[in-house]
C-alpha positions as CSV (number, residue, x, y, z in Angstrom):
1,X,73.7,-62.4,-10.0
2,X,77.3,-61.2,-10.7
3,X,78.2,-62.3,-7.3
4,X,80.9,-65.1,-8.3
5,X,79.2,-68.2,-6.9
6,X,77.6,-69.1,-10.7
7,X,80.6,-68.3,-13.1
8,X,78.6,-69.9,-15.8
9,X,76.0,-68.2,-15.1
10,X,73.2,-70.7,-14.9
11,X,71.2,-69.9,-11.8
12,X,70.6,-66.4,-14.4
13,X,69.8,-68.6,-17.4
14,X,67.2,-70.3,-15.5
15,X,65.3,-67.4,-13.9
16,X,65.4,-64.9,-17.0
17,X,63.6,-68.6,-18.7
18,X,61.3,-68.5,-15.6
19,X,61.0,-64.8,-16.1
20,X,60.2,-64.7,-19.6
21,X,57.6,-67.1,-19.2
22,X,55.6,-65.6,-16.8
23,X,55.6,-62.3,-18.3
24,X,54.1,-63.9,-21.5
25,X,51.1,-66.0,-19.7
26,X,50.7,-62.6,-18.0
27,X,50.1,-60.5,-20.9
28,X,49.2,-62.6,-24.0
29,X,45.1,-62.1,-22.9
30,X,45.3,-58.6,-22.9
31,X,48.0,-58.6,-26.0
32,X,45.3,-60.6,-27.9
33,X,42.4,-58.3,-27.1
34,X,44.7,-55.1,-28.0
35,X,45.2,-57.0,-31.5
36,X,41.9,-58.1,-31.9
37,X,40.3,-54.5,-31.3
38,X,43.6,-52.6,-33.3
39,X,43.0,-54.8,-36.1
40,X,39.2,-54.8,-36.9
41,X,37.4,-53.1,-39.9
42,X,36.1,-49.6,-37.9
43,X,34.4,-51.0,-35.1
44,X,32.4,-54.0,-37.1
45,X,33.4,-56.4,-34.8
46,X,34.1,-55.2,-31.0
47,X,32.4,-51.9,-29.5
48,X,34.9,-51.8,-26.7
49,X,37.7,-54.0,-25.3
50,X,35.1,-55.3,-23.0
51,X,32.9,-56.5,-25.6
52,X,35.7,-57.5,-27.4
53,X,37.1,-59.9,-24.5
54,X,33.3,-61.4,-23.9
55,X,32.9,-62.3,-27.6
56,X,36.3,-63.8,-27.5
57,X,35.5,-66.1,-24.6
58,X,31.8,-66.8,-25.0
59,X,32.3,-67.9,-29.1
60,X,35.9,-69.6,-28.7
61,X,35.9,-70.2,-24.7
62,X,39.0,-68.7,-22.2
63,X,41.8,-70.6,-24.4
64,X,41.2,-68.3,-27.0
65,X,43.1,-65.5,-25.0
66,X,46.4,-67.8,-25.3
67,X,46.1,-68.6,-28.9
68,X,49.1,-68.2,-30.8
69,X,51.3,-68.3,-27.6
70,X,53.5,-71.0,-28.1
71,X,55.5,-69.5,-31.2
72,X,56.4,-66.5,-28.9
73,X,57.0,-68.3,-25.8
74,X,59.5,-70.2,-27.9
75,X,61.7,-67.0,-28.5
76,X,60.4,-65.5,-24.9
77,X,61.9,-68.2,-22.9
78,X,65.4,-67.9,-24.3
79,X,65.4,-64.4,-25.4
80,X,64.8,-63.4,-21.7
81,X,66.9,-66.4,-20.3
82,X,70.0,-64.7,-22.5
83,X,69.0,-60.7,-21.2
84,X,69.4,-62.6,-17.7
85,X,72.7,-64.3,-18.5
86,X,74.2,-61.0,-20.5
87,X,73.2,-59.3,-17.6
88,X,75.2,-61.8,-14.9
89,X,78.1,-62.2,-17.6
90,X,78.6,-58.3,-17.3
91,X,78.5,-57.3,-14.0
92,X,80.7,-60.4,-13.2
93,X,83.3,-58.9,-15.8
94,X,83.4,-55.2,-14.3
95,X,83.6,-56.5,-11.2
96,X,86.4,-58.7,-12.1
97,X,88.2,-55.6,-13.8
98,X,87.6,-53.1,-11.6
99,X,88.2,-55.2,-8.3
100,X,85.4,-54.7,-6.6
101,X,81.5,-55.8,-5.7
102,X,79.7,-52.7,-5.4
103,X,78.8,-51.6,-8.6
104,X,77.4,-48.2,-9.4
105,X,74.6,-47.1,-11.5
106,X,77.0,-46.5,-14.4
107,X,78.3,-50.4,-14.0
108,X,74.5,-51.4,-14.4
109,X,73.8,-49.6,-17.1
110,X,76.4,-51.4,-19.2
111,X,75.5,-54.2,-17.9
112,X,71.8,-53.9,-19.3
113,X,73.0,-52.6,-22.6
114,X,75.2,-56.1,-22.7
115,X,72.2,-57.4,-21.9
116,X,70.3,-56.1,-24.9
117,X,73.5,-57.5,-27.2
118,X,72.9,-61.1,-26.0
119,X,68.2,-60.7,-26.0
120,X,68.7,-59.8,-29.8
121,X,69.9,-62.2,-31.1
122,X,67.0,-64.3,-30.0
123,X,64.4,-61.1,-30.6
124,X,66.0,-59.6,-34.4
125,X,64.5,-62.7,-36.7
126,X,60.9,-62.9,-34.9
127,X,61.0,-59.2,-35.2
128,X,61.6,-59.3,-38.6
129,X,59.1,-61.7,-39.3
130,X,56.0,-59.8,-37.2
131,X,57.5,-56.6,-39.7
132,X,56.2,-58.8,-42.6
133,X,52.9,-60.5,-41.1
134,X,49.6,-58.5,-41.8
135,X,46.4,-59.0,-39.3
136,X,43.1,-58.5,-41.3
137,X,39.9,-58.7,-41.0
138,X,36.5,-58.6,-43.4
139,X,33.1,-58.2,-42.8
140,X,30.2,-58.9,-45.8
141,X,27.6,-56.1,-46.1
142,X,24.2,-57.0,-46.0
143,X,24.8,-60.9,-45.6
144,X,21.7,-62.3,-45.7
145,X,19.9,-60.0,-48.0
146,X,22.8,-60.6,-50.6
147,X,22.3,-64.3,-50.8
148,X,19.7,-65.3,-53.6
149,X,17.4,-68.3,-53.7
150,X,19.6,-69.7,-56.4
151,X,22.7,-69.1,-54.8
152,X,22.0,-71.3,-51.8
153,X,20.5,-74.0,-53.0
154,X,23.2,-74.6,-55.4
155,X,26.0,-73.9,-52.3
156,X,23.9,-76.4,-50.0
157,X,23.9,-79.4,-52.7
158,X,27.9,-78.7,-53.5
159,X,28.0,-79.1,-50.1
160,X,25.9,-82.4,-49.5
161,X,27.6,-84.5,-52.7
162,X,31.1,-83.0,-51.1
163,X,30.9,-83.4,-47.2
164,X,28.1,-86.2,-47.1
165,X,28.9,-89.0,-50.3
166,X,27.1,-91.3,-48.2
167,X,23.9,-90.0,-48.9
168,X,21.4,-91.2,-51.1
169,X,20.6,-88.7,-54.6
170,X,17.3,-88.9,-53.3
171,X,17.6,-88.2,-49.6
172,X,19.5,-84.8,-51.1
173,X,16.4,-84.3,-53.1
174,X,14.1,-84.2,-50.5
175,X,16.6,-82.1,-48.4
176,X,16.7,-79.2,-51.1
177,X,12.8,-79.3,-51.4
178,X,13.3,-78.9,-47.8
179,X,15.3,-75.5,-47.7
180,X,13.4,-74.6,-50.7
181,X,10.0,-74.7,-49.1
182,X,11.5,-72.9,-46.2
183,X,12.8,-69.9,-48.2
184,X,9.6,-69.9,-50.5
185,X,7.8,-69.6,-47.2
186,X,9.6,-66.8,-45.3
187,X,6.6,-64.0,-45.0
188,X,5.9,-61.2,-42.3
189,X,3.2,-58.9,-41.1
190,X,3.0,-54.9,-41.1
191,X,0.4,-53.1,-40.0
192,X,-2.3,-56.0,-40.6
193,X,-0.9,-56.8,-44.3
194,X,1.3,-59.9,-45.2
195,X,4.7,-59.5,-47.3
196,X,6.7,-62.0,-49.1
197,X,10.7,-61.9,-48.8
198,X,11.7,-61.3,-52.9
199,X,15.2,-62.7,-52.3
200,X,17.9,-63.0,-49.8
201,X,17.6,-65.7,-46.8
202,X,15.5,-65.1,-44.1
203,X,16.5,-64.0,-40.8
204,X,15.4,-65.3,-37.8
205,X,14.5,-68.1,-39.1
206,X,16.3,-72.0,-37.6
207,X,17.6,-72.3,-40.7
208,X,19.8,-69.1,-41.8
209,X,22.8,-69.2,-39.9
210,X,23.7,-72.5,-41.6
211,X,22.2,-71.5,-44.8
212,X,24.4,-68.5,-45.0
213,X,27.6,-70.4,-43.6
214,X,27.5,-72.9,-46.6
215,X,27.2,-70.2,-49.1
216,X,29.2,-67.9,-47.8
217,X,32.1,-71.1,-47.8
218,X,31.2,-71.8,-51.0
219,X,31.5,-68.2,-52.3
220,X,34.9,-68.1,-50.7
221,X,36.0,-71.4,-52.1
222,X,35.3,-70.6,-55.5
223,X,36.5,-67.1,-55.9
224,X,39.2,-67.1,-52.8
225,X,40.3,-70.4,-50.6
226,X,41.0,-72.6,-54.5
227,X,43.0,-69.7,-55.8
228,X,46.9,-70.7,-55.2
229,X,48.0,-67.1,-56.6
230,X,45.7,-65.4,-53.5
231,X,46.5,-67.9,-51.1
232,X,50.0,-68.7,-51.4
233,X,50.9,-65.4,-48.8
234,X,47.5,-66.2,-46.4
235,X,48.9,-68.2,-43.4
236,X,45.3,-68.2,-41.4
237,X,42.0,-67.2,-42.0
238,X,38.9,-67.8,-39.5
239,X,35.5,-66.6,-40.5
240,X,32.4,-66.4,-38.1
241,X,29.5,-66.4,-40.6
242,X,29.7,-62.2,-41.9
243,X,32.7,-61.3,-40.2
244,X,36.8,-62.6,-40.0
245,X,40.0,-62.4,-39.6
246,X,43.4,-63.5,-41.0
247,X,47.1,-63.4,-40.8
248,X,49.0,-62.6,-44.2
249,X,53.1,-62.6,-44.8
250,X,53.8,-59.5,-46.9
251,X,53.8,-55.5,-47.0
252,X,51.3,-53.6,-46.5
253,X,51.4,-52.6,-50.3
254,X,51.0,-56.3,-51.0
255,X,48.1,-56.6,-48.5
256,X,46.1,-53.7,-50.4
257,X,46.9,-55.3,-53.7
258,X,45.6,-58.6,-52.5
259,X,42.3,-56.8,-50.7
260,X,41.7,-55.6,-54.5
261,X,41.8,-59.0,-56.0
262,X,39.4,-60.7,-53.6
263,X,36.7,-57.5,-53.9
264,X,33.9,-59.0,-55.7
């Protein structure tokens, strides 16, 4: 660079681009698992980074480490291609000036701080906009005690009539008899005496993950998801049965405000 063979400086352009993008598909796996573990609610979700990077992968498979890396590689590619280019433009100046080749350490220093004029302009508005996004997370206590008889068979016909209008009222029937029997029948053993579950949905059981997923939607639908006022600043949300995480515009004042409205 800065050697007067590229006065527009394209061969510059083209390797800070190059540059730029490598550095991101370098780093975005370990800048996701630094996010992931920064952001979550005291340790409910990852013990370590390790365990952190094998839940990632095992529950959303090795593309999960790249999520969300296209809207950065949109400002990483020309950001860096510019840092390049301010670079080349700069040293080609000074050496234009001062009427030589050889420049000192002082002549590359300038030339990086030119360098850092052109990369903002490119860098200032993301910036800005990661200043305003909050990462959170949430995690429901107790899940599966908390979730009465009533409850989900109630969330698991909403369900049914909603997702599957295709099927018959009495095929639905015969389904909620179904779940019905199976949480009437949830019983265990101590110490050679039998116990009934009072309330909750049992664990263990082939039927609880899903039972809880449907309520738990439905929960959230009702009292969160169909609210425009508590939505209108929530640009994701992904939930894994008890636990989540989101991705909110707004201050961290807002945030808390918002984490108050939804507490129920």
């Amino acid at each position: 660079m800065g050697d007067g063979q590229d006065p527009a400086g394209v061969r510059a352009f083209v390797a800070g681009g190059v540059s730029g993008t490598a550095f991101l598909v370098a780093g975005q796996p370990f800048d996701t698992i630094k996010v992931r573990m920064q952001h979550q609610a005291r340790g409910t979700l990852y013990k370590s980074s390790a365990d952190c990077l094998y839940k990632t992968v095992t529950r959303e498979g090795a593309r999960a480490l790249f999520k969300g890396m296209s809207t950065p590689l949109i400002a990483c590619i020309p950001s860096y291609a510019l840092w390049f280019l301010g670079h080349d433009h700069a040293i080609t100046l000074q050496q234009r000036l001062l009427g030589r080749q050889e420049m000192s350490l002082w002549n590359h220093g300038v030339a990086g701080l030119t360098a850092g004029v052109y990369m903002v302009t490119i860098l200032g508005p993301g910036e800005r906009v990661k200043c305003l996004l909050q990462c959170f997370t949430f995690d429901f206590k107790a899940l599966y005690d908390s979730l009465n008889k009533e409850l989900v068979i109630a969330a698991v016909r909403e369900a049914a009539s909603e997702c599957r209008s295709d099927w018959f009222p009495a095929f639905i029937d015969w389904l909620i008899d179904l779940v019905n029997l199976s949480l009437e029948s949830s019983v265990g053993t101590f110490q050679d005496c039998w116990y009934k579950q009072k309330g909750g949905i049992p664990t263990g059981g082939s039927l609880c993950v899903q039972l809880a997923n449907i309520t738990v939607y439905s929960i959230m639908q009702k009292a969160v998801y169909s609210d425009p006022d508590l939505m209108k600043n929530v640009l994701t949300a992904k939930r894994y049965i008890d636990d989540g995480a989101g991705l909110m515009m707004g201050t961290p004042e807002d945030f808390a405000l918002w984490l108050e409205k939804i507490a129920f």
